[in-house]
N, C-alpha and C positions, 0 to 999 in steps of 0.2 A: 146677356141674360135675356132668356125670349119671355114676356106677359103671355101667359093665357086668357080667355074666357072666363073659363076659372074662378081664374085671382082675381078680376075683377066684376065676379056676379060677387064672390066673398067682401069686395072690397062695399059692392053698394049695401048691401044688406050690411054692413057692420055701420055704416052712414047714415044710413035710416034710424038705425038701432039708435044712434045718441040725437038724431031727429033735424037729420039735412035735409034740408028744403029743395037745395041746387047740388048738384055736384058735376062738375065737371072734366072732363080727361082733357089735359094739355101736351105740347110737348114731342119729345121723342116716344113714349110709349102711344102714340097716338098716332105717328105717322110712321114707324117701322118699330111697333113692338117685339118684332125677331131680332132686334137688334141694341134696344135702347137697354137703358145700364139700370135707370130708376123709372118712375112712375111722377109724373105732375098732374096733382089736381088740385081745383077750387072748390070753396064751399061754402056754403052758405047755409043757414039756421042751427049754426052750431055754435055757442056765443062765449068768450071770452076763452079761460085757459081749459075748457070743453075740447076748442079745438086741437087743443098741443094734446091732449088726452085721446083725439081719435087719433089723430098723427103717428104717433103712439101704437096705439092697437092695432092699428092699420099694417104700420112696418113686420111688427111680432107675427099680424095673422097670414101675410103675403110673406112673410121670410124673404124682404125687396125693401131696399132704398125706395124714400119716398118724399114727396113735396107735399105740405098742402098750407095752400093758400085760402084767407078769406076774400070772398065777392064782396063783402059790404067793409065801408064804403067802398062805392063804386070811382076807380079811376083807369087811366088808360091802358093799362096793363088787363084789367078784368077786361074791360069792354073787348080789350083785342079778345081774352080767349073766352070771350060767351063770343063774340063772330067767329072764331077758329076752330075750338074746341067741341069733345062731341058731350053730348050732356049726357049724364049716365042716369040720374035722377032728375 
């Protein structure tokens, strides 16, 4: 399944929309989006079951498997993908 542009200008503005602070693209859609299966991201200022609610919308608005992970708290898994990751917000 190839990511577009696209799907991910939709993916940030629907992030904003419930009021992420960070968002981040991880993962295979980030290093061969012509190729990966789903979509990983992180995020951050979207707070408690908010998040399983974008998660959610997310999946419905890209018609795409999806991750999403929160940055806070911070441990060694976020830290690696704020060093790896591209930040999209």
């Amino acid at each position: 399944m190839a990511f577009s542009q696209n799907q991910f200008d939709k993916i940030t503005l629907l992030a904003k929309n419930y009021g992420a602070t960070r968002l981040i693209l991880f993962g295979s859609a980030l290093d061969n989006p012509e190729t990966a299966r789903d979509i990983d991201l992180a995020c951050d200022g979207v707070p408690g079951w908010k998040l399983y609610e974008l998660a959610a919308r997310l999946e419905e608005e890209i018609n795409a498997p999806l991750d999403l992970v929160p940055l806070t708290p911070p441990n060694r898994f976020t830290q690696l993908i704020e060093r790896r990751g591209r930040r999209l917000i």
